[in-house]
Every structure is written in structure tokens, then in C-alpha cells.
N, C-alpha and C positions, 0 to 999 in steps of 0.2 A: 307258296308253291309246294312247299316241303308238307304243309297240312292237308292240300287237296290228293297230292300222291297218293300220300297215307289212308288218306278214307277210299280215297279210290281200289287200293290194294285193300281194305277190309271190306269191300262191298260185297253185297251178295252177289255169285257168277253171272246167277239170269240176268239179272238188275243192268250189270257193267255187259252182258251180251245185247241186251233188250237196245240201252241206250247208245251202245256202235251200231247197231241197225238204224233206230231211229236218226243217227248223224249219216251216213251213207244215202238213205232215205233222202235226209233233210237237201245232202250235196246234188242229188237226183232232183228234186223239184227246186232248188236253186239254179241249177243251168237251165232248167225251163222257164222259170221266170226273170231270169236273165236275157235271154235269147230266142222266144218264141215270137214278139213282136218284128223286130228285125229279119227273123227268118222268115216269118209271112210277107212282109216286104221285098226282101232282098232275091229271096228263090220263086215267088210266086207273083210277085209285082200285085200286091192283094190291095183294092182303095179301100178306104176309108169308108165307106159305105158296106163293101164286103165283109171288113173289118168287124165293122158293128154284126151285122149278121151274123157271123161266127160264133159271138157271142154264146148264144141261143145252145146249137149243141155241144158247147166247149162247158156248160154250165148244167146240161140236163142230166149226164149224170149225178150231179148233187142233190136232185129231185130225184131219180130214180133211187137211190140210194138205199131206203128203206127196203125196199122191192129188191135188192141185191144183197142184200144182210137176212131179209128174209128164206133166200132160197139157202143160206149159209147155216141155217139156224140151227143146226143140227152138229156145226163141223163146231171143236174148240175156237176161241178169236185169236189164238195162240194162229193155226191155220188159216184165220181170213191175214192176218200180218203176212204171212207167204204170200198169198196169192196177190197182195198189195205189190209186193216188190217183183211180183213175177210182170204182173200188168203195167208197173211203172217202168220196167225193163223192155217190157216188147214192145210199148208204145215209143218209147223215147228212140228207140233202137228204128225203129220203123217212119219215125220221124228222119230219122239220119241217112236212114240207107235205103228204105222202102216207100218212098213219096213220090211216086214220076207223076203224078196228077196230083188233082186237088180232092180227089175222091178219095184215094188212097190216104191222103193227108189227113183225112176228117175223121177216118178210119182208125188212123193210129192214134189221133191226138184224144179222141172216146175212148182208149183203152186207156192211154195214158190217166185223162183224167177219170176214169172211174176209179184205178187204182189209187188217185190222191182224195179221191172223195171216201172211199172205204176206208182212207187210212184214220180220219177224223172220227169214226167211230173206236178206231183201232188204238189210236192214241189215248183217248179219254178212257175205255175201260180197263185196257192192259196199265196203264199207268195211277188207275184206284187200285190196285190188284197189288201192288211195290209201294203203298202208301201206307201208314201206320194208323191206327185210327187217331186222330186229330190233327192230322198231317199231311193230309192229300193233298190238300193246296200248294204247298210247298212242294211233296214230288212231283206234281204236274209242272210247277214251278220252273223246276229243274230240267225234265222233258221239253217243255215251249224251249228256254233258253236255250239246250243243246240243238233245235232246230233252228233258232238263230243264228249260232255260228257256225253252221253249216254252212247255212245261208250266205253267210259273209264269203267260206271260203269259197263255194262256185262260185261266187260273185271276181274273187281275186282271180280263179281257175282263167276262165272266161277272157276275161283280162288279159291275161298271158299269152293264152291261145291267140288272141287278138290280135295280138303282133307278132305271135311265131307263125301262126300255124295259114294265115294269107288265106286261098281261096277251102283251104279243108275245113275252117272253122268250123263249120254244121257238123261234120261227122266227127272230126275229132270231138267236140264238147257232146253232142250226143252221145256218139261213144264212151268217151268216159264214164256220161250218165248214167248210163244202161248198166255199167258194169257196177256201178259203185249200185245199182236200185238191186240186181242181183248177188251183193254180196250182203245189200240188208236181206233180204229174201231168204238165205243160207243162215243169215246171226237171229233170225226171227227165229229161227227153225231148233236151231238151239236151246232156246228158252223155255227150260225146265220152270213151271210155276206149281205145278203140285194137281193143276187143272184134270179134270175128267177126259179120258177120252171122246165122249159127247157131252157137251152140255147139259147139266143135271135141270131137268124143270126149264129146255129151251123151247122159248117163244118164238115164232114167227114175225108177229107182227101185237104191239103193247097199244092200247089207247084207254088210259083211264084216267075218270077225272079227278083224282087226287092229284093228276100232274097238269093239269088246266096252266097252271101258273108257271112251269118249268116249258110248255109248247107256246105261250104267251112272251117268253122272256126271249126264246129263239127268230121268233116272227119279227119281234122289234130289232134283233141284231141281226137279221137279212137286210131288214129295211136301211138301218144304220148304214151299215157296211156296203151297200152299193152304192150309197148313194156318196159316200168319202171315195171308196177305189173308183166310183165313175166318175162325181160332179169338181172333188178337190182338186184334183192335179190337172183337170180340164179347164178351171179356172185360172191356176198356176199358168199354166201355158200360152191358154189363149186369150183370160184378160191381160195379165200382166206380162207376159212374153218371157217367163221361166226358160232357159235351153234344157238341151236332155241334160249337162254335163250339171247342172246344179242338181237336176232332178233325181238322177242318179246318186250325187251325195246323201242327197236327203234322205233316197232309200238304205243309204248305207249308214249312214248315221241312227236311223233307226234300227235298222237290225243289230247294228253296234250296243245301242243303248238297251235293247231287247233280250240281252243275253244276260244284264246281270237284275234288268226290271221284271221279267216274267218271274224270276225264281225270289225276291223281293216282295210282288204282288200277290203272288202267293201263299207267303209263309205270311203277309196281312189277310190273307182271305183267313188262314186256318186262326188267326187272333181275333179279328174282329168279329167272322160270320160274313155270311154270304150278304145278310141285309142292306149293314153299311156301307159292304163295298157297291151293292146294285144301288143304293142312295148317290153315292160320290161318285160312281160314273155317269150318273142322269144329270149330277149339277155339271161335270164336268163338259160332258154334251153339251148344255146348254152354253157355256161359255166359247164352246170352241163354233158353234154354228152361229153365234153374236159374231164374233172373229170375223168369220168367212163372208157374212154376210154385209158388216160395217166397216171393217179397218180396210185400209189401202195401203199400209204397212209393210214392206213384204217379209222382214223379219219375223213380224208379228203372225204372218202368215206363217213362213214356214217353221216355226215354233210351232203351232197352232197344227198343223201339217203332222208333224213329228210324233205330237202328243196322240192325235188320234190313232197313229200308228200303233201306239203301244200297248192303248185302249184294248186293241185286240184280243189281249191277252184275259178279259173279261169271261175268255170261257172259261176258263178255269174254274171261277168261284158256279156259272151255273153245272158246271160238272161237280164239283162236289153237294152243290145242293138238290141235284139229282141223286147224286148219292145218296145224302142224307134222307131222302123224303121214300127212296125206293121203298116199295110194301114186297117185293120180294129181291134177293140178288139177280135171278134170272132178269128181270124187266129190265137193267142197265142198260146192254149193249141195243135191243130193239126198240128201248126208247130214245136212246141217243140218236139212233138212227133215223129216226119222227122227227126228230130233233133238225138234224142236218137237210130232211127234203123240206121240213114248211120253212126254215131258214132259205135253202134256194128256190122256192115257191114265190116266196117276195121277192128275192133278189134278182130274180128272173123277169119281174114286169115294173120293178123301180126304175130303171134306166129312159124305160119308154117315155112314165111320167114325169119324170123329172125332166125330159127332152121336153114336152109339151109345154109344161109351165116354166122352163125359161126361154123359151119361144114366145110366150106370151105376154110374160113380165118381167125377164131379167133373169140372170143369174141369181141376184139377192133372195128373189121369191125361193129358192129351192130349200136356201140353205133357212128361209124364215119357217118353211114348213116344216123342215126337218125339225126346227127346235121345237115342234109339238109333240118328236118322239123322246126329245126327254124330260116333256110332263109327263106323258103315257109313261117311262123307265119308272119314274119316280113313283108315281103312282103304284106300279104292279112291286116295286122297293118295300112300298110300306107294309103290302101283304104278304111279303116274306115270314113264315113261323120260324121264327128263332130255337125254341125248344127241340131236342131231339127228334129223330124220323125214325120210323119200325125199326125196330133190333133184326128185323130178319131180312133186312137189306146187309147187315155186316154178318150174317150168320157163315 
């Protein structure tokens, strides 16, 4: 404890302001994914049919996203970080106190989530910007994990509320939300990085095919990733009859484990290289969609459950090998941005298909197709270049 004090007292100010914003932040979309499901229930009486339609514009900003970074292109990312926590603040705020319909609701929850879909560009380039070179991996590292135990604490926050706070639940945990997303919004603001007033050489909008293979690697982690947050814990529940009250550990148990495996996976990204690690999570895919698709174990499950949780944290290495490969610094943030809409572009009509084919043939089918996304990982693995990227991406 006494060493982490310590470095923490020599860190540089932005660095130690940058990462109390990102944990406020983190505590902000932790009470929303804590308590967004229940509150669609409990105050709207929302089916399961609704439910899923929600879906759709709760997710379209992530596709927009591009198109929202573009009209930005001109402001520092230093200023899209404000405007992240401004939007994550009026949304969540309006969730609590400004929902008498379902319109309004849908209303606030698009601002909300726009401001969490901006922040995933926001994250990846302000956190190459506090990276050393050889060492990104590892600060991004650090960044994931401190959004972890954020995580954990609304998850505790919530909790609490749960049993104090009776019918105010929504507002109080909202409210606290808001306040904690607007006081990252104030510690973003802070954050002296040495940045241009406008963006020296800012782009709009980036599409070049030097980066073929970094737009490639995001499509397969849209695809990936909805198909675990939609097909896995649907299986959990409704083959094998999981409660929330396990399901919930599980989430906690991962974010637990999250806090010290992000900044761990990381500092393997900056040792081994991006390649190996995109090699080891295609075989580890394939092991975990064997899992889901074979075992009846439930242990083995939620092991299997766990692991792919962590997986997440896989952006990292394509954020620094975006780095690496950029042919200018400018392209980062508007390619990240490419990045994050053909990511929700997939994840936006995987749900449907994956509803059809196990409609058709099972569950198993879903998870047997899915294990073709980690031949295709592997495969686009091997075309990783190892060798240095333009020097004038670190200029």
C-alpha cells in the first residue's frame, strides 16, 4: 500500500486528474449498469419484447459515433472528455428526474449513451497520450482496471441504496450518478496534456487501407461481444436456470478480477506485441465456445462465463496496434472512432441472427458458429506486422 501511495504522490497531476475523472465516470456507468434493467421493469412495467427493441436505439449511438467525433474534429479530445461527462450527467439525471413517459426515457437514455459511446474513443487516445513509448499497453492497462473498480463500487453504492433508500432508489442512485459523471466532466477539464488548442492536422473522418486489418479486428469484436453479452447469460438462465443472485456474483467477481487482469494484460501486450496476444485470444475463444456449446457443467460454465469477461479487455492491445501502425498522429482519434461504429454495426444485427439459428437448431448452433470467429481472430493474428509503424504516428 505504502508503494502505491508513493507513486501515486509522484505521478504526473493530469495523469492522477485524467484517472479521478475516469473513476467518477467509471462510478457513472456503473449505476447504469447496475440498475437500468430493473428500472425498465419496475417504473415502466417494460416486456421482454419491448425490452429487446430498446435494444436498437440504446446501441445506435455506437454507430453514430464516428459522425459525432466528426463534427468534434476540430475541438482538443481533452474537450470531447467534458462533453462526455456533461452527457453522461444529463442523461442519467433525466433518467431520474425527467422520465414521466417512455419517450422522454428514450430521450435521456440517447444522451446518456452517446456520452458512454464517445467516451470509448476518449479513453483509448487520451490514455496513448500518458503512455511511454513501449508502455501503452500497460497505461491503458491501468485505465481499464481503474474503470473496474469503479464498477465494483456503484455496484456496492446500489446496494446500499437498496436497502436504505426503499422507493427513492432511481433518484437517489441516479442522482448520485449524475453528480459523480459531472465531477468527472470538471477533473477532465483539468487535464493539462500540453495539447493544441485545436487539433494540429485534425481529420473528420480517416478510411485508409493501411488500416484494413485494425477495421477487420473491430468487426470480429462486435460480432464476438454480442453474441457473449447476449447468447451467454441467456443460456445461463434459461437453459440451466442460473438466479439473478449468482448472476450478479459472477458480474462481480469479474469486475473484481478485472482490476488487477486489465493492467496485467497489458503490460503482456507491451512484452509480447499485439500479434501473440490477438493469436491467444482466438485460441482462447475457441475454447470458451467449445465450453458453452458442450459442457453441462455449470462450474465449467461459469468459469468459462468469467474468462470471457476479461477477454474484454483485448482492446487494449488493438489500441496500441493502432497506434503503432498510425501513418499520422492526427488519424488516432477518427480512426478509433471507425473503429467503435463497424464494431456496433455488427453488434447491432448479431442478436437477430443468433435469435434465428437457435430457433432453428439450438442453442449449441450459436455458440458452434461463433467458433468460426476464432478461426477468422486467428487468421487476421497471423497478419499482424510485428516490425515497427511510421515514426510519425509518435511524432
Amino acid at each position: 500500500m505504502h508503494r502505491i501511495t508513493e507513486r501515486w504522490r509522484k505521478a504526473d497531476p493530469a495523469y492522477k486528474a485524467f484517472l479521478l475523472a475516469v473513476f467518477f465516470l467509471g462510478i457513472n456507468s456503473g449505476v447504469q449498469t447496475t440498475l437500468f434493467n430493473n428500472y425498465l421493469n419496475d417504473v415502466f412495467g417494460m416486456s421482454a419484447h419491448a425490452r429487446g427493441f430498446l435494444e436498437f436505439p440504446r446501441e445506435f449511438p455506437g454507430f453514430m459515433v464516428i459522425f459525432v467525433t466528426g463534427l468534434l474534429a476540430a475541438l482538443p479530445v481533452r474537450q470531447w472528455a467534458v462533453i462526455t461527462g456533461v452527457l453522461s450527467a444529463a442523461g442519467t439525471a433525466g433518467l431520474g428526474f425527467l422520465s414521466p413517459s417512455m419517450a422522454a426515457m428514450i430521450v435521456w437514455m440517447l444522451a446518456w449513451s452517446t456520452g458512454a459511446h464517445l467516451y470509448m474513443t476518449v479513453e483509448s487516445v487520451m490514455g496513448l497520450r500518458f503512455g511511454r513509448e513501449g508502455g501503452h499497453g500497460r497505461r491503458l492497462g491501468q485505465i481499464s482496471g481503474v474503470t473496474n473498480l469503479a464498477a465494483i463500487a456503484a455496484a456496492g453504492l446500489v446496494w446500499l441504496l437498496a436497502r436504505a433508500a426503499g422507493p427513492g432508489l432511481y433518484r437517489w442512485s441516479f442522482g448520485i450518478g449524475a453528480a459523480a459523471a459531472l465531477a468527472a466532466a470538471w477533473l477532465f477539464s483539468r487535464v493539462e496534456d500540453g495539447e493544441e488548442p485545436r487539433q494540429k492536422g485534425a481529420r473528420r473522418f480517416v478510411f485508409r487501407r493501411s488500416y484494413s486489418l485494425y477495421y477487420l479486428l473491430n468487426v470480429l469484436t462486435g460480432a464476438r461481444k454480442q453474441i457473449f453479452l447476449t447468447f451467454a447469460p441467456w443460456v445461463l438462465v434459461t437453459v440451466y436456470g442460473v438466479n439473478p443472485a449468482t448472476m450478479a456474483a459472477l458480474a462481480l467477481i469479474a469486475a473484481a478480477l478485472g482490476v488487477f487482469f486489465r493492467q496485467v494484460f497489458g503490460e503482456a501486450v507491451d512484452r509480447f506485441g499485439e500479434r501473440k496476444m490477438f493469436m491467444a485470444d482466438a485460441a482462447i475463444l475457441l475454447v470458451i465456445c467449445a465450453g458453452f456449446a458442450f459442457s453441462t457443467l455449470k462450474p465449467v460454465l461459469y468459469g468459462l462465463f468469467i474468462l470471457e469477461s476479461l477477454m474484454f479487455a483485448m482492446r487494449i492491445a488493438r489500441t496500441t496496434y493502432l497506434n503503432r501502425i498510425a501513418e499520422h498522429k492526427a488519424d488516432i482519434a477518427p480512426t478509433v472512432s471507425l473503429g467503435v461504429t463497424l464494431d456496433h454495426a455488427v453488434s447491432m444485427t448479431i442478436p437477430a441472427l443468433g435469435g434465428l439459428l437457435w430457433a432453428a437448431f439450438g442453442y449449441r448452433s450459436v455458440f458452434i458458429a461463433a467458433s468460426l470467429l476464432s478461426v477468422a481472430g486467428f487468421l487476421a493474428a497471423l497478419a499482424v506486422d510485428e516490425r515497427p509503424g511510421p515514426s510519425a504516428a509518435r511524432a
